[in-house]
N, C-alpha and C positions, 0 to 999 in steps of 0.2 A: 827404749822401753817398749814390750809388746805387749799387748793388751787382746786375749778371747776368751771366752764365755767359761774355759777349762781354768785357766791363771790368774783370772781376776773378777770379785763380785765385785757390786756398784760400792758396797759399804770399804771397800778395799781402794776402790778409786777414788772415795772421796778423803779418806784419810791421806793418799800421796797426795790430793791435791789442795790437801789443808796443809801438809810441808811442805809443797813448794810456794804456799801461799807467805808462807815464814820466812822461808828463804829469800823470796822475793821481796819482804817487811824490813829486812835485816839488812838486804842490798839496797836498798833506798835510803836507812839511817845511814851506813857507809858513804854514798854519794851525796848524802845532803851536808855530813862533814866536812867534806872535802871539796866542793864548793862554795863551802859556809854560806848557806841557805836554807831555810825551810821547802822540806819536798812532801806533798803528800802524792802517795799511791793510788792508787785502786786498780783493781786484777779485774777487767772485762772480760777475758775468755783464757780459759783452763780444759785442754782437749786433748786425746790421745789421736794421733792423726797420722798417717801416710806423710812419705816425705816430700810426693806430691803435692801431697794438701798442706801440708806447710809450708811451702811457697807461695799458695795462690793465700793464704792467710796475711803474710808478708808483704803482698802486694804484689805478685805476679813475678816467675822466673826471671825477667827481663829486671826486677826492678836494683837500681845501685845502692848495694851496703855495706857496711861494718862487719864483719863474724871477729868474735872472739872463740877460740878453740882450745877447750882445752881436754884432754886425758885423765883418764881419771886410774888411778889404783888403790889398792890395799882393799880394805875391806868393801866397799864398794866398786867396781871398774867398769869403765864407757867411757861416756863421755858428754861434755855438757858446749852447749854453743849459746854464746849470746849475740844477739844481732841489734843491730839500729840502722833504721835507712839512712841513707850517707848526708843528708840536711840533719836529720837529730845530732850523727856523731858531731858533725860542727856547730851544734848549737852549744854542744857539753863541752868541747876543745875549747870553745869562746869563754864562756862561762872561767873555766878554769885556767888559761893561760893567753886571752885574748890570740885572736885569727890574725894572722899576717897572710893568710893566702885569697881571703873572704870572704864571704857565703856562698855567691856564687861559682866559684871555684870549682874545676873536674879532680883539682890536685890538693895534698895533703902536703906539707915543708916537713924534713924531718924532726922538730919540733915539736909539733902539731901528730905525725905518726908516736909520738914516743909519749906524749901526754894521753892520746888515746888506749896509748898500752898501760899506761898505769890506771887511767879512769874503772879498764876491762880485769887490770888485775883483782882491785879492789871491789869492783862491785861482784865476782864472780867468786874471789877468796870470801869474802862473807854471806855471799849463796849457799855456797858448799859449807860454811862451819856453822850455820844454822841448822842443817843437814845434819851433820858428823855431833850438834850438841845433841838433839832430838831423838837420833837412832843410838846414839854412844857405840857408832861404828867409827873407823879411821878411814879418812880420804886424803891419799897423797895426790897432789896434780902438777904434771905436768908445764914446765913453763909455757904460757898463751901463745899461740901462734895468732900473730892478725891479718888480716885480706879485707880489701876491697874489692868488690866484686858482684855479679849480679847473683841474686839469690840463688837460684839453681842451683850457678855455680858451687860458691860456699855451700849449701846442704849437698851435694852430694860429694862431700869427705866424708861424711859419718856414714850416709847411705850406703856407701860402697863396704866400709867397714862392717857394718853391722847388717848387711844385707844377708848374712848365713843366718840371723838368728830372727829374720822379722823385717817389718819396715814400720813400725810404728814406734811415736816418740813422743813424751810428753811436752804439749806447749805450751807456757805460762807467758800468757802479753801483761806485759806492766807498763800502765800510762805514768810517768813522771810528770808532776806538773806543780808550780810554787807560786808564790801571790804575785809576783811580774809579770812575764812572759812565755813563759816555757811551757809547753805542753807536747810531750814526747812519746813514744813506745818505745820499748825495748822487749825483747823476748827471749824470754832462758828457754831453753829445749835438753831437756834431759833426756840423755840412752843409756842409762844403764844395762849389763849384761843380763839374761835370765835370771843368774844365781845370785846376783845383785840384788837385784827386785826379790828375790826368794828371800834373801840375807835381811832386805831393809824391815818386808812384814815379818818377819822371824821376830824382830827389833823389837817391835812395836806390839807385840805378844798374839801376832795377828793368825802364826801358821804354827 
């Protein structure tokens, strides 16, 4: 998503950043299902940012995570990325199908890859159809590619992609955290296309 002074007022940015506050609401009921646990949220930072700057937000190029990737089409197109530093992804893999590799572990059992893909499916399929209810646009997506890897790494697949049209992206951090022990981040990063972003405030009777 790109964001300048021509494309987008502030009352413009707060309204995507009140959907993707939804979005983000809607992925936590999903995840606390499927756990069967009570999760609350809260959204400490909502930023349009360089995709530089959303690494060091992440905790620095260097740092090991999770990307979920997915593609986006139909009426909407880009694409959306979710990340967890690689201790979160294993807290949720635990959580949900108990660690055979451990916490401390640099490795994932295929097991363990394959619950994180369904964790990534589900929490990003109900990202986007909170999205797709609120605009009553269509979003088809692409099956999740997953990576472990150092942040850089993983954001510059989109960078690269969408570097003709911009290099800014929206980023929503979401704390997960439940009356035990868990207290997590995860962060959606939405790139939609220009005419995407033209299409969503179109939506919302905004243009």
């Amino acid at each position: 998503m790109q964001k300048n002074d021509e494309s987008m007022d502030n009352f413009e940015f707060d309204v995507l950043t009140e959907i993707g506050n939804i979005g983000a609401g809607n992925a936590t009921t999903a995840l606390s299902q499927l756990i069967n646990t009570r999760i609350d949220m809260n959204v400490p930072r909502v930023k349009m940012l360089t995709f530089s700057e959303l690494a060091q937000v992440i905790g620095g190029e260097e740092t090991l995570v999770a990307g979920i990737l997915l593609s986006l089409e139909g009426d909407i197109q880009g694409s959306l990325l979710f990340i967890l530093e690689s201790d979160a992804a294993r807290v949720l893999v635990q959580r949900l199908v108990g660690l055979t590799s451990g916490l401390d572990s640099d490795t994932f059992t295929e097991i363990e890859i394959s619950a994180l893909q369904e964790i990534g499916n589900i929490i990003t399929g109900a990202y986007l159809n909170a999205i797709s209810s609120l605009t009553k646009l269509t979003i088809s997506i692409s099956v999740p590619s997953l990576a472990f890897d150092m942040a850089g790494a993983i954001l510059s697949v989109p960078a690269i992609e969408f570097g003709k049209l911009g290099d800014k992206a929206l980023l929503i951090e979401s704390r997960f955290n439940d009356l035990d022990v868990m207290d997590i981040s995860g962060y959606f990063i939405l790139i939609p296309t220009m005419e995407s972003y033209t299409r969503i405030l179109k939506s919302l009777g905004l243009r």
